[in-house]
C-alpha positions as CSV (number, residue, x, y, z in Angstrom):
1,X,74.1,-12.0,8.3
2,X,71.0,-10.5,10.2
3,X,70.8,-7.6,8.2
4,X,70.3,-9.9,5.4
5,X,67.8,-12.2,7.3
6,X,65.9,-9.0,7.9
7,X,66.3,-8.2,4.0
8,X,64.7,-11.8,3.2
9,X,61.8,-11.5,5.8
10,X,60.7,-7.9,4.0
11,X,60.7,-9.5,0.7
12,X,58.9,-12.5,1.8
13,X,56.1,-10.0,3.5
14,X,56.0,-7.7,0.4
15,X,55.6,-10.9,-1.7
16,X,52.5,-12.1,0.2
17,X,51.1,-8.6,0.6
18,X,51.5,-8.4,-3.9
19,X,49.9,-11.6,-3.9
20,X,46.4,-10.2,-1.6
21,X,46.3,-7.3,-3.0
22,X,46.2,-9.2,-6.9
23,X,43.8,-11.7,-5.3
24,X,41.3,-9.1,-4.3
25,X,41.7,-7.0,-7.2
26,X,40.5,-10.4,-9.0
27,X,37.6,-10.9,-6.8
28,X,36.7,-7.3,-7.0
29,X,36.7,-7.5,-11.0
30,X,35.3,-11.0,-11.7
31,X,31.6,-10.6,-12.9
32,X,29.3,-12.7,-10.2
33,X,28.5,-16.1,-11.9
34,X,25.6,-16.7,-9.1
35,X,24.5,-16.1,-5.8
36,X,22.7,-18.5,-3.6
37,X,19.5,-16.5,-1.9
38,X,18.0,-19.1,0.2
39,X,18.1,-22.7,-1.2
40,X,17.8,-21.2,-4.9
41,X,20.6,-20.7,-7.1
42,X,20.3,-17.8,-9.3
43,X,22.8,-15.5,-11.7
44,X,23.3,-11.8,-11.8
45,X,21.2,-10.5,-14.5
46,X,18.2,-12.5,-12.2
47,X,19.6,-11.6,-8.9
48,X,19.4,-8.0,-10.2
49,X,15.6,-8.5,-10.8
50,X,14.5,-10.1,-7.9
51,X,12.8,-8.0,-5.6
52,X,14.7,-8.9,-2.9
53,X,12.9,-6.7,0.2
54,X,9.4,-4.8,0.9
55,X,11.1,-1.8,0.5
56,X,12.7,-2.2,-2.8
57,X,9.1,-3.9,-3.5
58,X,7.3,-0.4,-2.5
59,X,10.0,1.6,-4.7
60,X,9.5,-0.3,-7.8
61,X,5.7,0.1,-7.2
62,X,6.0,3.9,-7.5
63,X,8.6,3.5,-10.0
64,X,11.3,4.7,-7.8
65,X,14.1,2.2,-8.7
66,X,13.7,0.3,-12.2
67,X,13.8,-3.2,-12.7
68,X,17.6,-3.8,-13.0
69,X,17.8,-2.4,-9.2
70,X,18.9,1.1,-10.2
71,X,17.5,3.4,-7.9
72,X,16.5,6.6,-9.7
73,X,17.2,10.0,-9.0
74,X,14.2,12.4,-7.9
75,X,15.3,15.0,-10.1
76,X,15.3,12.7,-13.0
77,X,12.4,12.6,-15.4
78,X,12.1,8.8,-15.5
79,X,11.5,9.5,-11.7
80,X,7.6,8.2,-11.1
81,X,7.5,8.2,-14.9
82,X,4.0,7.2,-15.7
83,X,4.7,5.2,-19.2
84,X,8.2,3.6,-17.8
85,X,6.0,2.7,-14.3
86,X,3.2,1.1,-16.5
87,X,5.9,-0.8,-18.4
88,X,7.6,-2.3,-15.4
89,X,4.7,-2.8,-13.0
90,X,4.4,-6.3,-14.4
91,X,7.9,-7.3,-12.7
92,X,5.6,-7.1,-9.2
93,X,3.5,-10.1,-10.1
94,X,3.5,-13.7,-9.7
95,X,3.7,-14.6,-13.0
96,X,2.3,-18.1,-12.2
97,X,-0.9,-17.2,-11.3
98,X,-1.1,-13.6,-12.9
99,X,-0.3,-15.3,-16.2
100,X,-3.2,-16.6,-16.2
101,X,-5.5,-13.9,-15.2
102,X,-4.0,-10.7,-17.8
103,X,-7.2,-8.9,-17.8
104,X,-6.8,-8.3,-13.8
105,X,-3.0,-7.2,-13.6
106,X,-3.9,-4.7,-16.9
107,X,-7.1,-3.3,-15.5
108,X,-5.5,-2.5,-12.6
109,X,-1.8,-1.6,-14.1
110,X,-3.6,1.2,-16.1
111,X,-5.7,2.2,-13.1
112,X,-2.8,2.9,-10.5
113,X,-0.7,4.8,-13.5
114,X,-3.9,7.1,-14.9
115,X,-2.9,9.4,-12.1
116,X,-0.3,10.7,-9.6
117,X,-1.7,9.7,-6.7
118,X,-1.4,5.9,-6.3
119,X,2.0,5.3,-4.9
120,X,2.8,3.4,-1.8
121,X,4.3,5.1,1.1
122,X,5.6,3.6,4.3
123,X,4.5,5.6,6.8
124,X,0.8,5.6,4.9
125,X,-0.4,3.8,7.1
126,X,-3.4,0.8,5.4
127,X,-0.6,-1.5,4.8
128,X,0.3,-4.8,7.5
129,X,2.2,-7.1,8.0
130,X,1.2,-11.2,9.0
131,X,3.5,-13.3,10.6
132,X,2.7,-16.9,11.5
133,X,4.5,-18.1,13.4
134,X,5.3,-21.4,16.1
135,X,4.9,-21.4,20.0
136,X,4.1,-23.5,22.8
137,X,1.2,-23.3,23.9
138,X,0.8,-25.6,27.5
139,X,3.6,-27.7,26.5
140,X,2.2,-28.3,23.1
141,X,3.5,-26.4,19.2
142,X,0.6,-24.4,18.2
143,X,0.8,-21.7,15.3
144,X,-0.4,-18.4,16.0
145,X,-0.8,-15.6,13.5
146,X,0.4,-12.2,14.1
147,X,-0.5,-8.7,12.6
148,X,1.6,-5.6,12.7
149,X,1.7,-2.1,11.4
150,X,4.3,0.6,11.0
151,X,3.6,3.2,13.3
152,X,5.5,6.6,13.6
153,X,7.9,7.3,16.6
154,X,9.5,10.6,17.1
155,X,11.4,11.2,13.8
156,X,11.4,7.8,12.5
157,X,9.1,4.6,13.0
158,X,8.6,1.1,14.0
159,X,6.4,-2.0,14.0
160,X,3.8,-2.5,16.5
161,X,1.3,-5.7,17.4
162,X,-2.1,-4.9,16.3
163,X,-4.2,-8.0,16.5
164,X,-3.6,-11.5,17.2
165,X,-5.4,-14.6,15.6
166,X,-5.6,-18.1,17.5
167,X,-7.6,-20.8,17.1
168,X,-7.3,-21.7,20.9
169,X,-8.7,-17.7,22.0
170,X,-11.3,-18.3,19.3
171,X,-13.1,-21.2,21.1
172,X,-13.0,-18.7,24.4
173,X,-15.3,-16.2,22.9
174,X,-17.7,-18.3,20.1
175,X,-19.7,-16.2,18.4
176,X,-23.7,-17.0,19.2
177,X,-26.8,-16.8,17.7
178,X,-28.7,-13.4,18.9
179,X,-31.5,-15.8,20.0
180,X,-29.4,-17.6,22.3
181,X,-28.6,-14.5,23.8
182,X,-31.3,-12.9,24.4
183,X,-32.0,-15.8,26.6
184,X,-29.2,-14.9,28.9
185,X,-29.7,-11.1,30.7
186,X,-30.0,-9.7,34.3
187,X,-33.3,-8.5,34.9
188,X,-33.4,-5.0,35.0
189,X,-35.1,-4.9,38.5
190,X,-31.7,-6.6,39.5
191,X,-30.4,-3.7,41.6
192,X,-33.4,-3.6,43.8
193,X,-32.9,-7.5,44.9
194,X,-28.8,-6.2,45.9
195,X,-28.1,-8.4,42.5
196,X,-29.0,-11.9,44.1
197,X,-29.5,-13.2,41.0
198,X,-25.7,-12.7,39.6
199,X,-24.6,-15.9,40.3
200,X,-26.4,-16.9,36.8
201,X,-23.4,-15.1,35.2
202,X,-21.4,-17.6,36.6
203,X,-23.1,-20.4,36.0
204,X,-21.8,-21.1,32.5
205,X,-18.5,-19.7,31.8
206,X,-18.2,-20.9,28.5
207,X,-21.2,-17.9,27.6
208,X,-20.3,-15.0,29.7
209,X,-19.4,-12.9,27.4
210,X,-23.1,-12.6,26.7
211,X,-23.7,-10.7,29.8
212,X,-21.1,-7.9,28.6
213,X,-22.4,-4.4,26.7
214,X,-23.6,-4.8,23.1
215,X,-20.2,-3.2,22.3
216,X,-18.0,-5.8,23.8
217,X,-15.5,-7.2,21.5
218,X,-12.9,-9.7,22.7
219,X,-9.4,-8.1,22.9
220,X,-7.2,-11.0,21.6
221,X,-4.0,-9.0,21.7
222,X,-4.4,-8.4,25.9
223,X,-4.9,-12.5,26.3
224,X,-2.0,-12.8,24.2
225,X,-0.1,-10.6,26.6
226,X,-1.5,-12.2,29.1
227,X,-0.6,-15.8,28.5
228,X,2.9,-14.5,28.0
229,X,4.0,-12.7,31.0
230,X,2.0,-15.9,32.4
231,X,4.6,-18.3,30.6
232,X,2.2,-20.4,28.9
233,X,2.7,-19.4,25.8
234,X,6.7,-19.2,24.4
235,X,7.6,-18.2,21.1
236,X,9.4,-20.8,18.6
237,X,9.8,-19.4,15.2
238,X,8.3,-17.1,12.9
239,X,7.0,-19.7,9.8
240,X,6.0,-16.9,7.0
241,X,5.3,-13.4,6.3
242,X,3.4,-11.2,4.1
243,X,1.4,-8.2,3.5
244,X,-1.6,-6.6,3.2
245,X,-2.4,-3.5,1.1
246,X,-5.1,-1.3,1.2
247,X,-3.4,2.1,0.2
248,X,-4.7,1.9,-3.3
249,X,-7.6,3.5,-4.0
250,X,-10.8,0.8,-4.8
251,X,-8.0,-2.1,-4.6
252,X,-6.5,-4.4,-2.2
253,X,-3.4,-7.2,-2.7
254,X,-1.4,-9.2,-1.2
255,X,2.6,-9.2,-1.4
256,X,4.7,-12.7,-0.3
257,X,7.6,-14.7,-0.8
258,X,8.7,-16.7,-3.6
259,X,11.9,-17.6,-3.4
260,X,12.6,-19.7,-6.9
261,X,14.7,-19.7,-10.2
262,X,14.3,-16.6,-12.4
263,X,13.9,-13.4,-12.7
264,X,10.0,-13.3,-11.3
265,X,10.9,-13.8,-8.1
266,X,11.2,-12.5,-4.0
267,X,8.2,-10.5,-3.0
268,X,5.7,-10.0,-5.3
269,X,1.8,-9.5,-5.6
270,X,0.3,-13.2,-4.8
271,X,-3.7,-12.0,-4.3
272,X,-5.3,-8.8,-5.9
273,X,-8.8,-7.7,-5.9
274,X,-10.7,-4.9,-6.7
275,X,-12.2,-3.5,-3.5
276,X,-14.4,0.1,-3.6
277,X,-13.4,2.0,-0.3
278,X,-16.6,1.9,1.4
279,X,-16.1,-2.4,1.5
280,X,-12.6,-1.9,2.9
281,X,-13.8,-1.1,6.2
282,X,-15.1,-4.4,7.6
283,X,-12.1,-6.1,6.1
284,X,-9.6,-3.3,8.0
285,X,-11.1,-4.1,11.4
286,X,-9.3,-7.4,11.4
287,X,-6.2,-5.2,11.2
288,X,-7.0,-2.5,12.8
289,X,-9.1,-3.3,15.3
């Protein structure tokens, strides 16, 4: 009688074990009807093209993986292929606004693929990132905008805080009319009255920045450390992300999120401009500062 008890248990647990194993097997061999990626519903062929992250963005740029998410061998020929990039290039765009500007995405289509030199790379440096994002600020929700780049660390790499933008450090250091001040100086004869007159520094606070050197720039990221490690400002949330580019030759673009139905979604080219080298430098100093 036990023996046979023990019998039925050992069929009952083969039974269930046969009836797992045919369950996954299912799973494992149903095609995918649709995958949610955020709040958008989407099927396979269009989950497939969706860029789905910067670095699968920055491989399709250089023609690295292929549109149907197929990484491609470095040994292959269609590796970096020039024709096959300048086919599928296209893929990178927001359709929605690029649809309406062809002339732009094919002038600078054919410029990036008339050599072998304009790929991204992401250690390249000329390439950030901008985070908005919520805090409190005093008690009060304030948003603040962040900018990092990838900087190299030993044998790999990371992202580090470059500059900050806030409306609230902004009205600290206004920027003044050169008239204004040259109104505002210690005399240079100062030293020889033991600087008696320094108190005018003080005076108005809201200007004393324009008793600094002529190469004083306001460091936003050290009042950012500063107000934290001070506890008056406490992050929230990050609200967005995208990137800057600058690693093309003569052009700059912008890559965010679109997260909708079809296949021309995820990250793709949202702002493009052609930009010679010798104007990137200004606009680099708000990311590079």
């Amino acid at each position: 009688m036990r023996r046979q008890k023990i019998e039925d248990r050992k069929k009952k647990k083969e039974g269930w074990k046969s009836a797992l194993l045919i369950l996954l097997l299912c799973l494992l061999v149903a095609p995918v009807q649709a995958q949610s990626i955020g709040d958008v519903q989407m099927d396979e062929a269009n989950l497939y093209a969706m860029t789905k992250q910067m670095g699968q963005f920055i491989r399709r740029f250089n023609y690295e993986e292929d549109q149907f998410g197929y990484k491609i061998n470095p040994k292959s020929p269609d590796y970096r292929n020039r024709q096959k990039r300048q086919q599928s290039l296209g893929i990178l765009f927001d359709q929605e606004t690029y649809g309406n500007q062809p002339d732009l995405q094919r002038f600078f289509i054919e410029d990036v693929t008339a050599t072998d030199s304009t790929f991204m790379t992401f250690l390249g440096g000329r390439w950030y990132s901008e985070v908005s994002a919520t805090f409190k600020y005093n008690g009060k929700s304030v948003n603040l905008v962040m900018i990092l780049s990838v900087e190299q660390e030993g044998l790999g790499s990371k992202w580090v805080l470059n500059n900050i933008y806030f409306s609230e450090f902004n009205k600290l250091f206004p920027t003044g009319e050169i008239t204004e001040k040259e109104k505002h100086f210690l005399h240079p004869m100062s030293h020889e009255l033991d600087f008696m007159n320094i108190y005018k520094i003080f005076k108005e606070p809201e200007i004393i920045e324009y008793y600094a050197s002529k190469r004083f720039e306001p460091d936003y990221l050290t009042l950012f450390f500063y107000e934290i490690k001070k506890g008056n400002l406490v992050f929230q949330h990050v609200d967005s992300v995208k990137f800057h580019v600058f690693q093309i030759k003569d052009w700059y673009f912008e890559v965010s999120w679109f997260n909708r139905n079809g296949s021309n979604a995820g990250w793709l080219i949202s702002n493009l401009i052609y930009l010679p080298e010798k104007d990137k430098k200004d606009l680099i100093k708000f990311y590079e500062p």
